[in-house]
N, C-alpha and C positions, 0 to 999 in steps of 0.2 A: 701701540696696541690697537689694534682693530676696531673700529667702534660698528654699531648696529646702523644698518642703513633704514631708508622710511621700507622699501620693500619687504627687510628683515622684520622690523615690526609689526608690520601689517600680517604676514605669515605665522608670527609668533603669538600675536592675539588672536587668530585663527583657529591654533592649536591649543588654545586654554592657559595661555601666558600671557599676561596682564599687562601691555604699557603704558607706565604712569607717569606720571613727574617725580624729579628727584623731591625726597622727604629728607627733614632732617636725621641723621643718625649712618653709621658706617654704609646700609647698605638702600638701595631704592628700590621701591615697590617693584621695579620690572626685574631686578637683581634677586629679590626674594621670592616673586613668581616661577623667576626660572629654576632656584635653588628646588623650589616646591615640585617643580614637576619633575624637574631631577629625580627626587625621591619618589616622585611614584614609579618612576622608572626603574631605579632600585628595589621599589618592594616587589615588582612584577617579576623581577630577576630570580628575587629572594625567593619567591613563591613557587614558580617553574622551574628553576633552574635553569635557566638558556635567557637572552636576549629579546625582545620583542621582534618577530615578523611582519613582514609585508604577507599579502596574500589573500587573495578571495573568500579564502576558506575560514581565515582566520578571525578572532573576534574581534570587531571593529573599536575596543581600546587599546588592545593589543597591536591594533596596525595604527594608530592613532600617537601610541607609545612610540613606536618603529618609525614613524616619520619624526614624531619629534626629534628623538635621538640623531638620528644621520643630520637634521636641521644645526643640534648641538657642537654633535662631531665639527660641522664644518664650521664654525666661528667660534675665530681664533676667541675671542672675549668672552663667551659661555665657556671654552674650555680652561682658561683661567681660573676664573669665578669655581670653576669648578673641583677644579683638581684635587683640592686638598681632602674633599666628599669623594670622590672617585674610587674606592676602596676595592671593588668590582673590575676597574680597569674597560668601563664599558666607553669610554672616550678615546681610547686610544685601537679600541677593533674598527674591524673594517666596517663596508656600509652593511643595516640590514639586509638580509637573505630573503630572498622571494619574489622581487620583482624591480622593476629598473629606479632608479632615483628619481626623486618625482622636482627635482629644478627646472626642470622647462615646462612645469605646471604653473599656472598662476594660481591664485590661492583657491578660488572658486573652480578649477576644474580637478584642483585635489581633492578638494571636501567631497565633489559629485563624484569623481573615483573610488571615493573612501565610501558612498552611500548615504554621506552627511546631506541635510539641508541647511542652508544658513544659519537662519534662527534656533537650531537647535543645537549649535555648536556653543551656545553662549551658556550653558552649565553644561558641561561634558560629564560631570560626574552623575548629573541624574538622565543619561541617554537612556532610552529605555523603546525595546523593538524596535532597533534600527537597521531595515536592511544592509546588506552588502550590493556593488555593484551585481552582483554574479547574480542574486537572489531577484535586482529587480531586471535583472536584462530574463530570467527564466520566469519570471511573470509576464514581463512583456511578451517572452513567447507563447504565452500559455495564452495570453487574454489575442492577441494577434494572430488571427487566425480567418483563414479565406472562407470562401463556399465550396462546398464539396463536389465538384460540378458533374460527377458517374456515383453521387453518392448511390443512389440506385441499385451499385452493383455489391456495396457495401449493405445494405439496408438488410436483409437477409442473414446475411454472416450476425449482426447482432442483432436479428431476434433468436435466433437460434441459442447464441452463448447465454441471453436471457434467459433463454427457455433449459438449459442446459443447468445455469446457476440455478435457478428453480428445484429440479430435476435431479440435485444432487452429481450430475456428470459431473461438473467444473464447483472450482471452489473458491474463496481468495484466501489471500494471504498476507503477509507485510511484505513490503518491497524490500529487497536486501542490500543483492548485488546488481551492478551494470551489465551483467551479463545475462541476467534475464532481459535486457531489452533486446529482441530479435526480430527478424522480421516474421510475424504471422503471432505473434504475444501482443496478449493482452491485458489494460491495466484500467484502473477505476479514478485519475486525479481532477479533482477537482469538483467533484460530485458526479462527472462524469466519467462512461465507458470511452476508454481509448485503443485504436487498432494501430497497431504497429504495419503500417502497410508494405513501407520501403525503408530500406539501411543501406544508405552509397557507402562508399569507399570508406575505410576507416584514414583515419590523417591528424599527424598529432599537433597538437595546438600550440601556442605563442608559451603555455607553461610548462611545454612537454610531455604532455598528456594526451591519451590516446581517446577522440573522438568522434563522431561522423555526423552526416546530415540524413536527418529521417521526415520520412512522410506519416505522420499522423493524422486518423482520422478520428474524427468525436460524433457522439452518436445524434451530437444535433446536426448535424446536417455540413459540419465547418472539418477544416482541415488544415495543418501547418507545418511548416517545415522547419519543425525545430532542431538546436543538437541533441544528441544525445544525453551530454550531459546536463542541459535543459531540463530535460523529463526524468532525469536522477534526480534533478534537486529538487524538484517539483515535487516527486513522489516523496523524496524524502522529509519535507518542510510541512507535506501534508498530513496531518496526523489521521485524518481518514484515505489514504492512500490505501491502494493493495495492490497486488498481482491476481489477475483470474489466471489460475491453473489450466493446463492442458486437460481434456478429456480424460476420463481415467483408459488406457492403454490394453489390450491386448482384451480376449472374452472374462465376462464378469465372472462364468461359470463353466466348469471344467469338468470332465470324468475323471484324470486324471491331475493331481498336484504335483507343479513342478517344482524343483529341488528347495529355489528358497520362495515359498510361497505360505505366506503366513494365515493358519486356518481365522476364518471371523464367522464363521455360523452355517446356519442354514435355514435356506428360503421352504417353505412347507406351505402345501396345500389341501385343506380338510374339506371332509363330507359329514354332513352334520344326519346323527340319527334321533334326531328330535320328532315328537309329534305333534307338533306346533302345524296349525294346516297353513301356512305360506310354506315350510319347511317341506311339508308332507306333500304339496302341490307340486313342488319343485324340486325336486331332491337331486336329481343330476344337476343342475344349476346352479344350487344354493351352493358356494364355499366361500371358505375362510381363505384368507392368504394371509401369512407372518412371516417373522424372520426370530431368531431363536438362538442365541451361543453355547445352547445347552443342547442333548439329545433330545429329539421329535417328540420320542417315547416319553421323557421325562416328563416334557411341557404339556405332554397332554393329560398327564397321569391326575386321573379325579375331573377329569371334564367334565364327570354332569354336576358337580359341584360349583363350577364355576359360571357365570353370565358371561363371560365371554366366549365362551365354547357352546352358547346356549341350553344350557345345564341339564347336558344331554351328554353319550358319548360320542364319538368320533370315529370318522375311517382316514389312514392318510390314502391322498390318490397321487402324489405326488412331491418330490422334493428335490432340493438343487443343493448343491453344499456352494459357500462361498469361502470365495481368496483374497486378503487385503482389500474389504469392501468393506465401507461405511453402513452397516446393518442399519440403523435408524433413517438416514438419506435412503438407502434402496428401498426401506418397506412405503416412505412416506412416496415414493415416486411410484411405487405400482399403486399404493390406494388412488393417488392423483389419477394414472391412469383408467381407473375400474368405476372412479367416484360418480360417472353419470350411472354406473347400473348397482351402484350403495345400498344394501339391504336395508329398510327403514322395519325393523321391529325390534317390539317391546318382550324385554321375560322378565318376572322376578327372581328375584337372590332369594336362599334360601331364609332371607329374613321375610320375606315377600317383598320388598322394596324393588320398584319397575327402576331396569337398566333399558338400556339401548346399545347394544354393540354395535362397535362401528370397522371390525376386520368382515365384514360378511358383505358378498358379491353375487347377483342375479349372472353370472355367465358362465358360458362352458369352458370345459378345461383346454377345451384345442385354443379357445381366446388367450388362454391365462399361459401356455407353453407357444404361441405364438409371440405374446411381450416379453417371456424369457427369451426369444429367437433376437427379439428387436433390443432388449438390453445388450445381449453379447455384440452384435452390431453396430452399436451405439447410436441407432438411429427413434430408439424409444419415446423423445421429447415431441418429436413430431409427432405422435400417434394419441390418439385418445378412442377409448372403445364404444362403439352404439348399439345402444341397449337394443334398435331397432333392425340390425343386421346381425347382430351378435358376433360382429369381427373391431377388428383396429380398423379406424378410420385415419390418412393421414390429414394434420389441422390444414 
């Protein structure tokens, strides 16, 4: 029979099998270690149904399990010891599935493949947030990263998406699939904005999996050429990860609806008949701009009952219907735009209690269906309007 060599031991107390001196009684501490971890082997069995794997993806007791096992498979004396426990027949399968046999590993450059550190292999049972190799080679890309040296030409592109996020154009998301990673996407890991600037060649990797080398840029100033599948796991490990959305597509607002275009409201622009004297001073100037999922008519119906319509009636001079538009995002982006020329006055409710609305605008209408021009064009973020020309300025 076989016996364990010093090498065998030293690998076997590595993996959370104990060698000890013989004790008196049938069986020896190293005899009953092994029988032990046997059985966790078995209840991992028992629990999944399948054998333990090798693999990056995998959870590091389960690849931990998977080495032990092929270690067991291959000495003749653990298979012995064993057999009569074997009920599974997990001693007489092939090697685990996933990735090569780790024998031309010495025991320290296993445990560092596996993601282990030394000392923390000495209770296996209470491992606790241990990465995987794959987990720390996609931090190392993440944290490894050069100077951006034309960041320059990048600088621009995210203020813009900034300003766009803001602005309701772009949104985030949760990060899903690897096929949002393209080149010209963008994404938020690590507290930071990331541009997806370059995607070489796709080419499948050592586990036959399809990957490639990208150029990312970060909005401090650094950039890195990580994989692909680097900035999957990245994204995916971060629980504050997203995706920023593409611009919203095609004009905001339309005369006519195309086949599948899902109505969300309408943008409405009022003239207020108040005789409030800033009102009465300025009456072509003064409007309201909203957005509304109901008819215009409806929303207005009792205006002079309300402090927001300045508890007055109303004229409309204008309105847009919207298609697949985020009504709260679009109205909070035209206030943003209108906000340096923001009505500042007071009316009371018909309790007398002084309000302050805050939909009312010092500008003219050609301002107001100009930022309707620059929303359909999607160049709206750049513009802010001055109260002192009475047009869009671009920032």
């Amino acid at each position: 029979m076989a016996k364990f060599t010093d090498e065998d031991d030293a690998l076997l107390e590595e993996l959370g099998v104990e060698v000890d001196a013989k004790r008196e009684g049938s069986r020896t501490p190293r005899e009953e270690r092994i029988i032990a971890g046997f059985e966790e082997i078995q209840r991992f069995v028992e629990e999944h149904g399948r054998s333990p794997q090798h693999g990056e993806e995998r959870d590091i007791f389960e690849r931990l399990y998977a080495v032990r096992l092929d270690r067991l498979r291959e000495l003749e004396e653990a298979r012995t010891l064993l057999a009569s426990l074997d009920h599974q027949g997990l001693l007489s399968a092939g090697p685990s599935a996933g990735e090569a046999s780790p024998d031309d590993m010495d025991d320290d450059e296993l445990l560092s493949q596996l993601g282990v550190d030394l000392p923390a292999i000495a209770d296996m049972t209470n491992l606790r947030h241990v990465r995987t190799a794959a987990e720390k080679r996609a931090a190392e890309e993440i944290a490894n990263r050069d100077r951006c040296e034309d960041f320059d030409h990048f600088k621009l592109l995210f203020q813009q998406v900034q300003k766009e996020l803001d602005g309701g154009i772009r949104q985030t998301r949760p990060f899903e699939l690897k096929a949002e990673i393209r080149p010209g996407s963008w994404f938020i890991v690590g507290g930071q904005k990331a541009y997806v600037a370059e995607v070489d060649e796709l080419f499948t990797n050592a586990q036959g999996r399809t990957d490639a080398r990208l150029r990312v840029i970060f909005d401090n100033g650094t950039e890195s050429n990580m994989l692909m599948r680097s900035l999957q796991r990245a994204l995916n490990k971060d629980d504050a990860g997203r995706r920023i959305t593409d611009p919203v597509a095609g004009p905001l607002f339309s005369g006519e609806r195309e086949q599948d275009d899902q109505a969300s409201g309408t943008i409405y622009v009022l003239r207020s008949k108040s005789d409030h004297p800033t009102v009465s001073a300025n009456r072509n100037l003064v409007h309201k701009i909203g957005v509304t999922n109901i008819g215009v008519q409806q929303r207005i119906a009792g205006a002079r009952l309300q402090p927001t319509f300045l508890m007055a009636d109303v004229e409309v001079v204008a309105i847009y219907e919207l298609f697949n538009i985020n009504r709260t995002r679009l109205e909070n982006l035209i206030h943003r735009v209108f906000d340096p020329a923001r009505l500042d006055i007071e009316v009371k409710d018909r309790f007398g209690n002084p309000v302050v609305p805050r939909e009312w605008f010092l500008a003219p209408l050609f301002a107001i269906d100009e930022a309707v021009e620059r929303i359909k064009d999607g160049t709206i973020t750049q513009y802010v309007y001055d109260p002192s020309t009475a047009r869009l300025q671009r920032q």
